[in-house]
C-alpha positions in Angstrom: 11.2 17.9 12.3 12.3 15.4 9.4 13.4 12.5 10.7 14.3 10.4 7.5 16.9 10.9 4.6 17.2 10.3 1.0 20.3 9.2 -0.1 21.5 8.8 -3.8 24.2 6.9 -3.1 22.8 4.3 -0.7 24.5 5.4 2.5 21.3 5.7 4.3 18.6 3.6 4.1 15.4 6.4 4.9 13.1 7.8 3.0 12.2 11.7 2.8 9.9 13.3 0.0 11.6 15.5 -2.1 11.1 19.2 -3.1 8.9 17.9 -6.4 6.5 15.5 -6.2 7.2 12.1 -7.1 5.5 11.0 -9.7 6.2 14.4 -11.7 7.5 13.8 -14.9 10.4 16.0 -16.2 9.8 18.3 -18.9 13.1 17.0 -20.1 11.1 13.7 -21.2 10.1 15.0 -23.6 13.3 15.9 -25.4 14.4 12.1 -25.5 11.6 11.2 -28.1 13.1 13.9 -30.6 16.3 12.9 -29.8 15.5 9.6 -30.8 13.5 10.5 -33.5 16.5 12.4 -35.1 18.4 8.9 -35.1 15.6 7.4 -36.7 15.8 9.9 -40.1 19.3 10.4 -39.7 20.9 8.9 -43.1 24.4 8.9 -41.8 24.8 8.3 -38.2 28.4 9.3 -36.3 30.8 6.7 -37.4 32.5 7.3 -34.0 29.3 6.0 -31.7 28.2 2.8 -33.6 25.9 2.4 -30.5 22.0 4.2 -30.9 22.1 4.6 -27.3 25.3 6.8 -27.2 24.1 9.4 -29.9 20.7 9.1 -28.4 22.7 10.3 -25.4 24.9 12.6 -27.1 21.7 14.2 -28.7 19.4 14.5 -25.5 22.0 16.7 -23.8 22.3 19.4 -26.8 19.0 19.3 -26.7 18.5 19.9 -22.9 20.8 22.3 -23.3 19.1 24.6 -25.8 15.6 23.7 -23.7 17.6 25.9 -20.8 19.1 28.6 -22.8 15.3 29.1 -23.7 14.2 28.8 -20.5 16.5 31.3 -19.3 16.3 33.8 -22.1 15.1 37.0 -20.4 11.8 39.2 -22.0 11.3 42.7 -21.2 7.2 42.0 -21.0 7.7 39.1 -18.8 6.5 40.0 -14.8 9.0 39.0 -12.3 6.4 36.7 -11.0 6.4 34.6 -14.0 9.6 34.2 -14.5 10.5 32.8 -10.8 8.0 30.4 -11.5 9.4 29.5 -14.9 12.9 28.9 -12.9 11.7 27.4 -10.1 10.1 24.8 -12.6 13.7 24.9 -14.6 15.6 23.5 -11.0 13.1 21.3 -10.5 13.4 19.2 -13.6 17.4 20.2 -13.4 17.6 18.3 -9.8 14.8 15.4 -10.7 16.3 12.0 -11.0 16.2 10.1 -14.6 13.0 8.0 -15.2 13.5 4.7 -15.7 12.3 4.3 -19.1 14.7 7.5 -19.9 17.6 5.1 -18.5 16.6 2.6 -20.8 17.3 4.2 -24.3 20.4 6.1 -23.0 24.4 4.9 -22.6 26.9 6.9 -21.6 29.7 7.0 -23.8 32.8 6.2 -21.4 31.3 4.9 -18.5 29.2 2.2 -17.7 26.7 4.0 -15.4 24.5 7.2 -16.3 24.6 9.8 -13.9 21.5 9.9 -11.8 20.3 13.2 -12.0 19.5 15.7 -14.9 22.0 18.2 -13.7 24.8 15.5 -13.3 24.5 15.0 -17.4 24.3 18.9 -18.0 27.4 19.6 -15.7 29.6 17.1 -17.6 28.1 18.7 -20.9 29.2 22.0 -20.0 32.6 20.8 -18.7 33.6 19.5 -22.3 32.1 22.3 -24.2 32.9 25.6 -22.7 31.3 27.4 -25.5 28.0 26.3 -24.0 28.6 26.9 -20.7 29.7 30.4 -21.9 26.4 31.0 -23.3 24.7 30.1 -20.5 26.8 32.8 -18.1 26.1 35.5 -21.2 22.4 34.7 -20.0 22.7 34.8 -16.5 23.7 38.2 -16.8 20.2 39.6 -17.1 19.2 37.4 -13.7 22.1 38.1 -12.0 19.5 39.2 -8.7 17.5 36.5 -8.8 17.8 33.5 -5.9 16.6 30.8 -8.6 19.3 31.6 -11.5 21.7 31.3 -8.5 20.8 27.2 -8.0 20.2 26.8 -11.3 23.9 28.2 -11.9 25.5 26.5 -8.9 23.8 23.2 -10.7 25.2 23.4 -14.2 28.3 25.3 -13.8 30.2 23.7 -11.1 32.5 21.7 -12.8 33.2 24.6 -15.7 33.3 27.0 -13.2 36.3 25.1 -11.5 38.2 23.4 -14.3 37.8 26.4 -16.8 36.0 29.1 -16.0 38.3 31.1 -13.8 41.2 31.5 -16.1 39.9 34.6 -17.2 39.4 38.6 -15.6 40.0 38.1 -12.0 36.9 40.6 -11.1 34.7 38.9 -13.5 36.0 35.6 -11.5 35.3 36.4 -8.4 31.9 37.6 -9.0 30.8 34.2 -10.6 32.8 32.3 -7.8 30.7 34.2 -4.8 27.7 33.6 -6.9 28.4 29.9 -7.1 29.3 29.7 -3.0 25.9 31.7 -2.5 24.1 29.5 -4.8 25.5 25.9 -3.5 25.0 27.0 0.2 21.2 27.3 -0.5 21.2 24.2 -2.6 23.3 22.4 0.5 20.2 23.6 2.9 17.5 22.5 0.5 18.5 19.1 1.2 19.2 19.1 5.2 16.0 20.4 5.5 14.6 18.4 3.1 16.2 15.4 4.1 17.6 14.2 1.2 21.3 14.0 -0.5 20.7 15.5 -4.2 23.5 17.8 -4.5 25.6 15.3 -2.2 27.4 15.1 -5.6 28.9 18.8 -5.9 29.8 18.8 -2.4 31.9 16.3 -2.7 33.8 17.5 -5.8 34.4 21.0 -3.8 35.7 18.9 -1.3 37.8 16.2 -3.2 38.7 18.2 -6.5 38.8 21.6 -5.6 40.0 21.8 -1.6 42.1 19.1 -1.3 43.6 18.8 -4.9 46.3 20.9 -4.3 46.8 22.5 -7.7 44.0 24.2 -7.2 45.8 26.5 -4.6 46.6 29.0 -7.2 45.1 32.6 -8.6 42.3 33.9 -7.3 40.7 30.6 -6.4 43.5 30.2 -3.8 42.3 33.4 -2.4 38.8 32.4 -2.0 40.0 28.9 -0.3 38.8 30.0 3.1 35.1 31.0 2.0 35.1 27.4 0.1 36.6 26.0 3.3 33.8 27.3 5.5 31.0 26.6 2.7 32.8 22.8 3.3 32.9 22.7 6.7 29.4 23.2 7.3 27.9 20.5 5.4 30.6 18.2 6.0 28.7 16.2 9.3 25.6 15.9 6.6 27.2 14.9 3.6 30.8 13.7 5.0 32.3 11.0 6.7 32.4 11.1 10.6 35.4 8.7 10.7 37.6 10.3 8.9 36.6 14.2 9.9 39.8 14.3 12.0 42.0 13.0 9.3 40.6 15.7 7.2 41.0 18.8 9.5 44.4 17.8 9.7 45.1 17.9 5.9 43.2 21.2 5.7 45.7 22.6 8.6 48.8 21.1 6.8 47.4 23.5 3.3 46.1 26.7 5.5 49.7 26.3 7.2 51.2 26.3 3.6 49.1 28.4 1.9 47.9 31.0 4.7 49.7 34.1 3.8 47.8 34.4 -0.2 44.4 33.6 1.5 42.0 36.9 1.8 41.1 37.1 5.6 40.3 39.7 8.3 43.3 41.2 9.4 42.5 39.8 12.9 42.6 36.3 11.8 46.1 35.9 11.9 46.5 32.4 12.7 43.9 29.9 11.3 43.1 26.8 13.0 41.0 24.3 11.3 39.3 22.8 14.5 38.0 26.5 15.5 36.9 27.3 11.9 35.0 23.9 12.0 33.2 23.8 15.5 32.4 27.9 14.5 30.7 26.7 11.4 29.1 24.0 12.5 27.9 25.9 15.8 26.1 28.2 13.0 24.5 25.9 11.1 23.0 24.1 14.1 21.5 27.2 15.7 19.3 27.5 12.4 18.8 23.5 11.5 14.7 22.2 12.0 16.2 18.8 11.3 16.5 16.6 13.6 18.5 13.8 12.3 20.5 16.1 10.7 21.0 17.7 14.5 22.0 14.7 16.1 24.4 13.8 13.2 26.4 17.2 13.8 25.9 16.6 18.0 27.4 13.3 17.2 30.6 14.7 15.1 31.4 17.6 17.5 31.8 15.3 20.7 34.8 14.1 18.9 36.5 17.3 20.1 37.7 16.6 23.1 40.9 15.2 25.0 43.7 16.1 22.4 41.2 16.9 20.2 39.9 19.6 22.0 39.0 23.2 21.0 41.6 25.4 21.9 39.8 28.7 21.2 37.9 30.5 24.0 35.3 32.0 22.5 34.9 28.7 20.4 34.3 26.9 23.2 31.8 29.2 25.4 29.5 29.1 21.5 29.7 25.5 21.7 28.9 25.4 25.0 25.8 27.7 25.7 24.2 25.9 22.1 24.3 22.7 23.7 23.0 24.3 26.6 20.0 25.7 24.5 19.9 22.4 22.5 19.6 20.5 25.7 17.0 22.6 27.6 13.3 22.2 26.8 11.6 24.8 25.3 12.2 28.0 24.4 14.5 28.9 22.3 15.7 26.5 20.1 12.6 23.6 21.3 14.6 20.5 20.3 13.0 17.1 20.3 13.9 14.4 23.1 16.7 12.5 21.0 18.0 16.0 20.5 17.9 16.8 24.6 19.2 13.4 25.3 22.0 13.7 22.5 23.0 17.2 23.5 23.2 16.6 27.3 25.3 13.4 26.7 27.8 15.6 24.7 27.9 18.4 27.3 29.0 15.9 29.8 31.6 14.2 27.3 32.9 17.7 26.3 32.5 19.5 29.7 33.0 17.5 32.5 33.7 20.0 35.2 30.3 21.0 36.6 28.6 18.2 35.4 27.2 17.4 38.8 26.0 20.7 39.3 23.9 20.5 35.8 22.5 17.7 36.8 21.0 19.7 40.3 20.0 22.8 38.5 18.5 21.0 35.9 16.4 19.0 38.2 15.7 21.8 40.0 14.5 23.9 37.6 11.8 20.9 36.8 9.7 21.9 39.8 8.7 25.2 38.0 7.4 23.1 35.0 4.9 21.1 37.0 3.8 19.4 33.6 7.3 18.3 32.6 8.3 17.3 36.3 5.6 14.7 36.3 6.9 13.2 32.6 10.0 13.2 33.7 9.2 11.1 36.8 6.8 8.9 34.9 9.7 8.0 32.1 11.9 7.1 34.9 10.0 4.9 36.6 9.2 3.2 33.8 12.8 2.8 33.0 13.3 1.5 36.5 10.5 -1.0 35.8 12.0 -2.3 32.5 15.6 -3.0 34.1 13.9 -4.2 37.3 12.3 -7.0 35.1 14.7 -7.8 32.7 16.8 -8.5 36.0 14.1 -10.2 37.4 13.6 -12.7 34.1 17.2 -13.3 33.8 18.0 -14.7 37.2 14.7 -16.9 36.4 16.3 -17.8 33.4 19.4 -19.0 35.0 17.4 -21.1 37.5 15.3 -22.7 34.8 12.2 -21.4 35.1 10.2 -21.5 32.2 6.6 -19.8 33.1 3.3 -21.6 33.4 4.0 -24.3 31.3 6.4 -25.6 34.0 3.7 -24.7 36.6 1.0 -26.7 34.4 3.4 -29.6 33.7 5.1 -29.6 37.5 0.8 -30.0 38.2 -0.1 -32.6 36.0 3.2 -34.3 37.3 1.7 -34.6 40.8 -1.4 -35.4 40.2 -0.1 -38.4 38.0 0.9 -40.0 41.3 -2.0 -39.9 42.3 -3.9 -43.7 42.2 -7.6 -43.8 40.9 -10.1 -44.6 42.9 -10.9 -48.4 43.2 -14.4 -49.0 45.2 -15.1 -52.3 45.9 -18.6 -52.8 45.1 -21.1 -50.8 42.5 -22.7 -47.7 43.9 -26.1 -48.5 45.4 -27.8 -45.2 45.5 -27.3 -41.8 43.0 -25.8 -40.0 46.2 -23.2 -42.9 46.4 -22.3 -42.5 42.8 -21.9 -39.4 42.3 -19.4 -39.1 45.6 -17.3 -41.8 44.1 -17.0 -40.1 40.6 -13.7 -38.9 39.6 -13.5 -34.9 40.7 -13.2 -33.0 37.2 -10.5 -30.2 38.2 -9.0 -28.3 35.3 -5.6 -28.4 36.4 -4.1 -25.9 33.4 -6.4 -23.3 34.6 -6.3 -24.4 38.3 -2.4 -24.3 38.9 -1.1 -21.9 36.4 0.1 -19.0 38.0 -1.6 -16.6 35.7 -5.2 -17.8 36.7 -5.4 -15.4 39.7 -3.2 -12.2 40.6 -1.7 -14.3 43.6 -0.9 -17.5 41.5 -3.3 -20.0 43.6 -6.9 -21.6 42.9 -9.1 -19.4 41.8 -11.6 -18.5 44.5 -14.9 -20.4 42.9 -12.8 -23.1 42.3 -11.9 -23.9 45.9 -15.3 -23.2 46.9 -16.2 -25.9 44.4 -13.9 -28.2 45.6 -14.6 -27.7 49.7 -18.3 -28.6 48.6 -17.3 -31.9 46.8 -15.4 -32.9 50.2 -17.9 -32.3 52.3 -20.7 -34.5 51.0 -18.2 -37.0 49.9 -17.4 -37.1 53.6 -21.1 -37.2 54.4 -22.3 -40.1 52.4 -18.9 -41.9 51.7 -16.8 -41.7 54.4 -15.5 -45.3 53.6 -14.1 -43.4 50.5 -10.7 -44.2 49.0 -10.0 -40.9 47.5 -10.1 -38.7 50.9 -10.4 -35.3 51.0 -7.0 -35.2 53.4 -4.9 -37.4 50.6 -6.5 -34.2 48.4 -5.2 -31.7 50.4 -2.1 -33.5 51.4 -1.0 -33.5 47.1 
């Protein structure tokens, strides 16, 4: 499962590889140096741009745009085969982001930043100039069965599509307008599964400028609100805002409740409640998602349903309820990671509280027939009860000032500070003599620090070491200052 994101907008800070490879360069590249080459030899340059950039800008779209219209220009002697590859290629440069050196030489003409993608440029292009987009839908014609034209339509004709492009025959209308859901809701999974947030951009216009701009609700596009509803609801815990998902559903009840007599529905669905529609949705996508931070995002936003939030439909609820069931039970048939088991059980016992005890049995019972797991499971708490034991344990010796060995080692040398030196009264007269009134050499920071032995005492040699030294310093000194019972007695 992925477990990072890519965000073009900076919301999240992880990292996923994209669909492409990235250090391709975009076949689009190319069009910039004859872009700028034609404002090199151009004698009379646009009194309206006095800026290079600008018309270098102005010029690299046209010319992107008659790259695609080749591009997707059928031929009768061209194998099926071919041409997916030749459109897979087509999204892939469509969806790449600018290179920098392509940033450089470019300036948009009304806004300060460029857009980051090449699609982001195209879709403006074909918003302004509806001949071109025309062209392109006269194209799509011919490809109107294959999955590729569908994202590579979804990614250029999304503003057009909305702002222009359903003003015409209704039929004709509504066949472009399931094509585009069909082809966004593909582009949407390309990047939970991928991880990344490349088309963040058009679900948030279908969102802001198409759902909740309210004089959109008109024609055949207020018809189709539902289906853009639900393509919206599905993808909103990946690309939306969590804190304001309730403010939302309760804008999108206020329009159904306005608008729900001209939407197209099953005759069954008589009364439309947006916290139904979205669990439903969501409980879909999640049955299906490989993600797992994508997973625990939508977990995350669903356990906000509860208390006056709750879901009031039956059947709602029992789908809610046996996914997190699957989602938090190991194994078969969903297989979700721990952070996924962890995230779903804590949402079953938030959302369902009544039989939560009773869970909690069955589920530990059910660990006996998984001998395997059992023992995990055991060795995971354990070592949870180990880690609170001793960060319980350090804390109360923090609060009675213990500081570790150092304040065994320093408390040591303390002690043996008060200790006087040995003062004989005469020279030694023999070796034996001297060497029982030498100084004893004890290594006190290895001797009294409590990591030197698994009990925290002298070391075993040590003492030994030590009992020796007494015992012929009582045999040939027993006149001695330093006695082995002022020793013992420190």
């Amino acid at each position: 499962m992925s477990t990072d994101i890519e965000d073009d907008e900076g919301e999240l800070t992880l990292d996923a590889a994209p669909l492409e490879k990235k250090n391709r360069s975009s076949s689009f590249h190319d069009l910039l140096e004859e872009a700028a080459a034609a404002e090199r030899s151009a004698k009379s340059p646009d009194s309206l741009h006095n800026d290079p950039k600008i018309r270098n800008y102005l010029r690299f779209r046209s010319k992107m745009h008659l790259k695609v219209c080749e591009l997707l220009k059928p031929s009768d002697e061209e194998e099926d085969a071919t041409r997916n590859e030749r459109l897979k290629a087509l999204f892939n440069d469509l969806s790449s982001k600018l290179e920098p050196e392509v940033s450089l030489q470019l300036r948009h003409p009304t806004d300060n930043t460029l857009p980051l993608r090449y699609y982001l440029m195209l879709a403006e292009f074909y918003a302004s100039e509806s001949s071109k987009a025309s062209e392109i839908q006269q194209l799509g014609v011919a490809l109107w069965n294959n999955a590729h034209f569908h994202l590579v339509h979804s990614l250029l004709l999304y503003r057009w599509l909305f702002e222009s492009g359903l003003h015409g025959d209704e039929t004709g209308s509504a066949k472009w307008l399931a094509m585009f859901i069909k082809g966004a809701h593909n582009l949407f999974w390309l990047d939970v599964e991928n991880s990344t947030r490349r088309f963040s951009h058009i679900w948030r216009f279908v969102c802001n400028s198409v759902f909740l701009a309210e004089g959109s609700w008109s024609g055949i596009l207020c018809r189709k609100m539902e289906q853009i509803w639900n393509l919206i609801a599905k993808f909103y815990p990946y690309y939306g805002d969590s804190s304001q998902l309730l403010e939302f559903l309760s804008i999108s009840q206020t329009l159904f409740d306005k608008y729900g007599m001209e939407l197209e529905r099953p005759a069954q669905h008589y009364k439309i409640n947006a916290i139904n529609m979205f669990v439903n949705e969501a409980v879909r996508a999640m049955a299906v998602m490989k993600n797992e931070v994508a997973l625990i995002k939508y977990i995350s936003d669903l356990s906000m349903f509860h208390g006056a939030n709750a879901v009031p439909g039956r059947k709602t609820k029992t789908r809610l309820y046996a996914l997190l069931l699957d989602l938090a039970t190991p194994g078969y048939p969903l297989y979700p990671t721990r952070n996924v088991k962890s995230a779903a059980q804590q949402a079953m016992d938030l959302l369902f509280p009544v039989g939560r005890f009773w869970r909690s049995i069955i589920h530990f019972g059910f660990r006996f027939l998984r001998p395997l797991s059992f023992v995990h499971w055991f060795q995971l708490r354990v070592m949870q009860a180990y880690t609170y034991i001793a960060i319980l344990f350090a804390t109360i010796l923090s609060v009675f000032g213990w500081s570790g060995s150092a304040s065994g080692r320093s408390g040591a040398k303390k002690k043996i500070k008060e200790i006087p030196p040995p003062s004989p009264s005469k020279p030694p007269s023999s070796p034996v003599q001297a060497r029982a009134t030498a100084p004893i050499p004890i290594n006190f920071n290895s001797a009294f620090s409590p990591s030197s032995s698994p009990e925290g005492s002298f070391p075993r040699r040590q003492l030994n070491r030590l009992i020796g030294i007494f015992r012929r310093q009582n045999a040939t000194a027993p006149a001695n200052n330093l006695s082995a019972s002022r020793i013992d007695s420190n």
